[in-house]
Backbone as CSV, one residue per row, in Angstrom:
resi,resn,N_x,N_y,N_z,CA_x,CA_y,CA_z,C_x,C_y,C_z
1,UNK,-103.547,-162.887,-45.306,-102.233,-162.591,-45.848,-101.876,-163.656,-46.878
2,UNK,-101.263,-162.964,-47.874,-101.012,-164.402,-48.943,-99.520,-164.171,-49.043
3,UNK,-99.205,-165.405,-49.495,-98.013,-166.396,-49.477,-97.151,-165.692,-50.601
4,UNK,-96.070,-165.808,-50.568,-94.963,-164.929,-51.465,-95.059,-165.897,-52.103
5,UNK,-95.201,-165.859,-53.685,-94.934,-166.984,-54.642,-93.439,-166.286,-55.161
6,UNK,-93.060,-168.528,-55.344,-91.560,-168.423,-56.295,-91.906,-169.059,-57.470
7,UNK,-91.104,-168.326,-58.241,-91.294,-168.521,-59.553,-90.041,-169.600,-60.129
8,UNK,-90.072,-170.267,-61.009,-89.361,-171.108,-61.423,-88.380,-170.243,-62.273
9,UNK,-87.039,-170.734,-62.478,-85.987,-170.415,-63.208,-86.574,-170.293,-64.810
10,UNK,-87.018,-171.134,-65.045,-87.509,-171.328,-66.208,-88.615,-170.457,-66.884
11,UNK,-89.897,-170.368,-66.077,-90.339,-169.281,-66.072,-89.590,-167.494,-66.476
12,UNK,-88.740,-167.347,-65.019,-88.297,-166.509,-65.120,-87.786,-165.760,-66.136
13,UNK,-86.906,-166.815,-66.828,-85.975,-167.156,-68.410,-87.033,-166.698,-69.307
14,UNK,-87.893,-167.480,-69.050,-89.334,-166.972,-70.349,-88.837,-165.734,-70.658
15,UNK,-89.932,-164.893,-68.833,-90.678,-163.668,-68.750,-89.097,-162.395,-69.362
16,UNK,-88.078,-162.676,-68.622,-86.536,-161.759,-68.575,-86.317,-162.155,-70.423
17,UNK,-86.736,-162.892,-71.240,-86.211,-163.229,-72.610,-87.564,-162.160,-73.634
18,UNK,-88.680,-162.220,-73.236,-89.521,-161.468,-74.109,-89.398,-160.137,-73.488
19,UNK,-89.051,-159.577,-72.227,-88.775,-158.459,-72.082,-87.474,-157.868,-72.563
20,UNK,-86.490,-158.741,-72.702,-85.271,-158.043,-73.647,-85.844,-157.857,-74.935
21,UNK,-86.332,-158.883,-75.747,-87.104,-158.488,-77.128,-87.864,-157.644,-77.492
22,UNK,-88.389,-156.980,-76.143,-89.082,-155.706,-76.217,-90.488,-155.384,-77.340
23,UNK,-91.126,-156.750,-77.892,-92.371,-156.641,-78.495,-93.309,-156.308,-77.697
24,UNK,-93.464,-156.414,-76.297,-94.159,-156.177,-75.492,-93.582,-154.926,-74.707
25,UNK,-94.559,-154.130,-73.794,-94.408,-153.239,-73.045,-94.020,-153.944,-72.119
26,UNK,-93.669,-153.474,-70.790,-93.169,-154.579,-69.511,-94.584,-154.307,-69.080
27,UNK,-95.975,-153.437,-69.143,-97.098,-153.538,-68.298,-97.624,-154.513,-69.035
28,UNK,-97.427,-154.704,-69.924,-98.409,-155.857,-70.966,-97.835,-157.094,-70.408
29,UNK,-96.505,-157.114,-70.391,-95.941,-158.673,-69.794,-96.549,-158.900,-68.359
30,UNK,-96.561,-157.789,-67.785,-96.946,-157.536,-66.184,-98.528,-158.211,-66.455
31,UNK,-98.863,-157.878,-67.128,-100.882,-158.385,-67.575,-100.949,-160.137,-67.934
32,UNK,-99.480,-160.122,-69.283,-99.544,-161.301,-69.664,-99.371,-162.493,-68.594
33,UNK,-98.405,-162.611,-67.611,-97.654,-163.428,-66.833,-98.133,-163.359,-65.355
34,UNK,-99.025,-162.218,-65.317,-99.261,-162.116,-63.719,-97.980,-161.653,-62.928
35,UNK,-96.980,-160.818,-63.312,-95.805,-160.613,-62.315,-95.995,-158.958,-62.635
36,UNK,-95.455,-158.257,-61.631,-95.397,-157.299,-61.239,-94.028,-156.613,-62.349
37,UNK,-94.118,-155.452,-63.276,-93.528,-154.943,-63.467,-91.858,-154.706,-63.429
38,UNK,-91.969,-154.086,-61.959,-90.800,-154.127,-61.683,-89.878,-155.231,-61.547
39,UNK,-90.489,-156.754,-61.251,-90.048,-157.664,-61.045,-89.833,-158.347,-62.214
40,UNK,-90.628,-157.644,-63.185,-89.620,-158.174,-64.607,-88.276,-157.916,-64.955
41,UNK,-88.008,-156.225,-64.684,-87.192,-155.386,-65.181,-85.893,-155.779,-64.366
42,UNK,-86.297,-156.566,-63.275,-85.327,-156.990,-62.248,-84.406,-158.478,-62.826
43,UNK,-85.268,-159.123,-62.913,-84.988,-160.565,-64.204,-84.309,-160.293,-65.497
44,UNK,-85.200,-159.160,-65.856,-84.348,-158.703,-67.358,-82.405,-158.326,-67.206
45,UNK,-82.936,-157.625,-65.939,-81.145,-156.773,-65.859,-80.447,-158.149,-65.246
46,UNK,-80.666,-159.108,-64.446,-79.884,-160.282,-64.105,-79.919,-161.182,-65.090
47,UNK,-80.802,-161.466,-66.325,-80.330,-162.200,-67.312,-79.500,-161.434,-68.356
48,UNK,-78.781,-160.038,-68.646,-78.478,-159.100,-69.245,-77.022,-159.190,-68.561
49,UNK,-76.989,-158.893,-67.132,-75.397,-159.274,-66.541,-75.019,-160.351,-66.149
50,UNK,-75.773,-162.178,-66.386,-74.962,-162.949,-66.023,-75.500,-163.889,-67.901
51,UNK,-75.368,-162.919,-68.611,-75.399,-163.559,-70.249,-74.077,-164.106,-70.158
52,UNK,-72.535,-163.258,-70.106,-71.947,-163.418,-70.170,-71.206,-164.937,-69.622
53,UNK,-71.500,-165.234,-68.701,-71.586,-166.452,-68.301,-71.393,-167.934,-69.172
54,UNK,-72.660,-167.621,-69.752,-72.807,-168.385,-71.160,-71.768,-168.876,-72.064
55,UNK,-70.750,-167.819,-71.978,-69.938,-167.864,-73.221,-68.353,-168.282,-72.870
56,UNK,-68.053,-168.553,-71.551,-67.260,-168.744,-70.891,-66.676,-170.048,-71.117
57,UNK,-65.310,-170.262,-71.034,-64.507,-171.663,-71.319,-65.144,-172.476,-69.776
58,UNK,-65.509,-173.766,-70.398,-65.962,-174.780,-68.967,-65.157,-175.348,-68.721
59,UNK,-63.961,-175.414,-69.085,-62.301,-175.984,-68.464,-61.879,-176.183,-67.470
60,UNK,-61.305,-174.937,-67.355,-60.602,-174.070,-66.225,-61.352,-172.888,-65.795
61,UNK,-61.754,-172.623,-64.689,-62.155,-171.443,-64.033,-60.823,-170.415,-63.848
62,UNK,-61.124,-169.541,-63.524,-59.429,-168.909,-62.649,-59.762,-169.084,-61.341
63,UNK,-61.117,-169.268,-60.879,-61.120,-169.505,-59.402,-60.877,-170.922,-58.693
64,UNK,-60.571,-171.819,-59.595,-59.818,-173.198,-59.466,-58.189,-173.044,-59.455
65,UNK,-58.019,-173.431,-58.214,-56.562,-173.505,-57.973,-55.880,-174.901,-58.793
66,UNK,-54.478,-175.140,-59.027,-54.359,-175.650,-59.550,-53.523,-176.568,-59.010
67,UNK,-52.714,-178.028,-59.100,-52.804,-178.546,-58.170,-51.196,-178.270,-57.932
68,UNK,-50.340,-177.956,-58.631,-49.051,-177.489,-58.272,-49.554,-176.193,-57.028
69,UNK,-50.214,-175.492,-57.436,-50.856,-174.617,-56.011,-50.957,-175.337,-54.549
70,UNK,-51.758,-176.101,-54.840,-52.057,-177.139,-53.679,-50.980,-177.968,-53.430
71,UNK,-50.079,-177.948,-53.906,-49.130,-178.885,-53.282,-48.350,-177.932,-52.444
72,UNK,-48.260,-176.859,-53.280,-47.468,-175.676,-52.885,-47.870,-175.240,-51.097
73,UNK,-48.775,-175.196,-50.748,-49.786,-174.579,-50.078,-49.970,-175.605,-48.756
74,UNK,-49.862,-177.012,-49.275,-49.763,-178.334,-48.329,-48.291,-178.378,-47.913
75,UNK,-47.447,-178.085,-48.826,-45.702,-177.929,-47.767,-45.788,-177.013,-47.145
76,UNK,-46.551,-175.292,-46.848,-46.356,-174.733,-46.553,-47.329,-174.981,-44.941
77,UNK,-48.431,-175.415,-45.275,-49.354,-176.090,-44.040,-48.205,-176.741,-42.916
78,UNK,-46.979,-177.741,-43.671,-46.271,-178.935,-42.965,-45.238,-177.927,-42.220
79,UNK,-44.694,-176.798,-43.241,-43.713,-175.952,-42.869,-44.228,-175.349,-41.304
80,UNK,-45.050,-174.795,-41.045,-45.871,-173.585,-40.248,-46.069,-174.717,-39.490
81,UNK,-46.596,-176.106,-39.659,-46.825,-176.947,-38.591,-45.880,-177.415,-37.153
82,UNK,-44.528,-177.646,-37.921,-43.521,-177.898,-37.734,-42.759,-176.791,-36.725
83,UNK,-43.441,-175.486,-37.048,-42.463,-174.121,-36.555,-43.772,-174.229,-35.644
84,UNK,-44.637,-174.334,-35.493,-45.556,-174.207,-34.222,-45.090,-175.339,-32.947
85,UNK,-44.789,-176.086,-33.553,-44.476,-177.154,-32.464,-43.101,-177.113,-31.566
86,UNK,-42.587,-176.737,-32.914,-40.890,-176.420,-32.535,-41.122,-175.070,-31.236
87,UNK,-42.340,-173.784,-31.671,-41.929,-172.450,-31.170,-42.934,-173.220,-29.689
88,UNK,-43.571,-174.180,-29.284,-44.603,-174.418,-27.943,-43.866,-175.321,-27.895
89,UNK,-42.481,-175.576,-28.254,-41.645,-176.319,-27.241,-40.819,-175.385,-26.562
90,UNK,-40.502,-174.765,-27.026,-39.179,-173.477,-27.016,-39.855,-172.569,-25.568
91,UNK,-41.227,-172.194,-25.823,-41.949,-171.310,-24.851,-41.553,-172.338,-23.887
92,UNK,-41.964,-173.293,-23.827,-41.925,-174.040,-22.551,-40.719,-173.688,-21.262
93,UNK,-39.434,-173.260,-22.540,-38.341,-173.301,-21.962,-37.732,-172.192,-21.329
94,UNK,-38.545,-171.077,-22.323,-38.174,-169.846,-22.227,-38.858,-168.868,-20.715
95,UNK,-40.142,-169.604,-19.822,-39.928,-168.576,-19.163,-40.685,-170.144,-17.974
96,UNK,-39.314,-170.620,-17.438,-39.718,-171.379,-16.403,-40.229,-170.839,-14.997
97,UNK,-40.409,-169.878,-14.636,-40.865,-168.875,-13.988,-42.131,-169.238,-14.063
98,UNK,-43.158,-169.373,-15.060,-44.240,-169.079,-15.251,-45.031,-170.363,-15.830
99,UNK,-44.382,-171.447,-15.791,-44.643,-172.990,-16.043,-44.295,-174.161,-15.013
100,UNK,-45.267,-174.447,-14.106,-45.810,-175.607,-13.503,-44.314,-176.348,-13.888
101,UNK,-43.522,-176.803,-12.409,-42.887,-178.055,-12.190,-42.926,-179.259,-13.451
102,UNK,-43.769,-179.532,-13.076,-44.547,-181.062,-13.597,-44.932,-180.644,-15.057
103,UNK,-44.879,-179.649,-15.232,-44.705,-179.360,-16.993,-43.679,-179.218,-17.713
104,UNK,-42.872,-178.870,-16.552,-40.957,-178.809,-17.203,-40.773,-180.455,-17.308
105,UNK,-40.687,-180.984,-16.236,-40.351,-182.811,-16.205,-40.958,-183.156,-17.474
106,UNK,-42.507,-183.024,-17.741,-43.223,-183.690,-18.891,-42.294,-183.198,-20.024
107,UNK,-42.236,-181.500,-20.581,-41.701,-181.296,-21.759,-40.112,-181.721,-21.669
108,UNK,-39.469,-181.990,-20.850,-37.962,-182.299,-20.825,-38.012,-184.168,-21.313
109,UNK,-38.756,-184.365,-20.373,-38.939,-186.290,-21.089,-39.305,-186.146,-22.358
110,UNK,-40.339,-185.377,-22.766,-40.844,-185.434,-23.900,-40.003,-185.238,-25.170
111,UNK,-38.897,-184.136,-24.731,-38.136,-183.868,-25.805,-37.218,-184.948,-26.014
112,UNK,-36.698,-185.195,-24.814,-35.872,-186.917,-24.586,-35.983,-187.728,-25.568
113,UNK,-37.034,-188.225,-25.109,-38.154,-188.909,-25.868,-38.079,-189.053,-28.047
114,UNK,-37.891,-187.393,-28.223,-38.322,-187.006,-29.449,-36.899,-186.722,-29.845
115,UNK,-35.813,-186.810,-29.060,-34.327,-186.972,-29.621,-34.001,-185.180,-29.286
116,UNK,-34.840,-184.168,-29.046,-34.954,-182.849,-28.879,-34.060,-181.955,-27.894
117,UNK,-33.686,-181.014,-27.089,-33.420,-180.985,-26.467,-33.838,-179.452,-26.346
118,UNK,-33.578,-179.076,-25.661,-34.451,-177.381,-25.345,-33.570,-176.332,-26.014
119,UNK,-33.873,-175.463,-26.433,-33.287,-174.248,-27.540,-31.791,-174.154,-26.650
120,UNK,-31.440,-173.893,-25.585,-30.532,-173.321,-25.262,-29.138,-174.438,-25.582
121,UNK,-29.651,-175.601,-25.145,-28.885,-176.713,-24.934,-28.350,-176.642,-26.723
122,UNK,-29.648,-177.094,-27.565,-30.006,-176.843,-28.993,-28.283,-175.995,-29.733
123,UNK,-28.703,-174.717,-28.936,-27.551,-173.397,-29.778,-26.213,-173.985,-28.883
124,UNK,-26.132,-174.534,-27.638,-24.608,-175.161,-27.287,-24.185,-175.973,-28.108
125,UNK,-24.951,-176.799,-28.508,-24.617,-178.047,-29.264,-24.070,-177.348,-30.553
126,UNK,-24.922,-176.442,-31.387,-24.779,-175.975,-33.068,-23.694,-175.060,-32.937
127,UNK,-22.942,-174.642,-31.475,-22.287,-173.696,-31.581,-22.734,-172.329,-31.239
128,UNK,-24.050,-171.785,-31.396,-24.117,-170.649,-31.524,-23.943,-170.228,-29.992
């Protein structure tokens, strides 16, 4: 059994550049280069749809975010952070039924602790 050969980029570039020029047949290139036909025509059509490439501004991509994005995107990380912590304090409170003693004491010190106090207490205090 023999070994799948890879061909170099460069190569490739050759063989896909004289087959667009079309002085040659692709069986003659297939003769010239030792590659199989079809595997020219395959090179030819991927140097044919990523030509375009070539001609492209090296600046800015559009698939580069930009950093007002990223800042944008990092308050919103802090925002969602903030409401997760706030909403797995709140659960804690909301169904003591279904939360361990010794987990009420911990999250009640804890909120103590963090100046916090549990949603209900929370809406007495703000009024609601």
């Amino acid at each position: 059994m023999t070994k799948r050969k890879n061909h170099a980029p460069d190569f490739k570039a050759r063989v896909a550049l004289e087959a667009i020029r079309e002085e040659l047949t692709l069986s003659e290139l297939a003769k010239k280069y030792g590659v199989h036909a079809g595997q020219i025509s395959t090179w030819k059509r991927t140097a044919l749809d990523n030509m375009s490439a070539a001609f492209e501004r090296r600046g800015g991509s559009p698939d580069t975010p930009s950093s007002a994005d990223i800042d944008k995107l990092h308050s919103k990380i802090g925002q969602l952070v903030v409401e997760r912590d706030f909403l797995a304090d709140a659960s804690v409170w909301s169904c003591p039924a279904y939360v361990p003693v010794s987990q009420l004491i911990y999250a009640a010190l804890r909120s103590k602790a963090k100046g916090l106090f549990p949603p209900s207490e929370e809406c007495r205090r703000l009024g609601l």
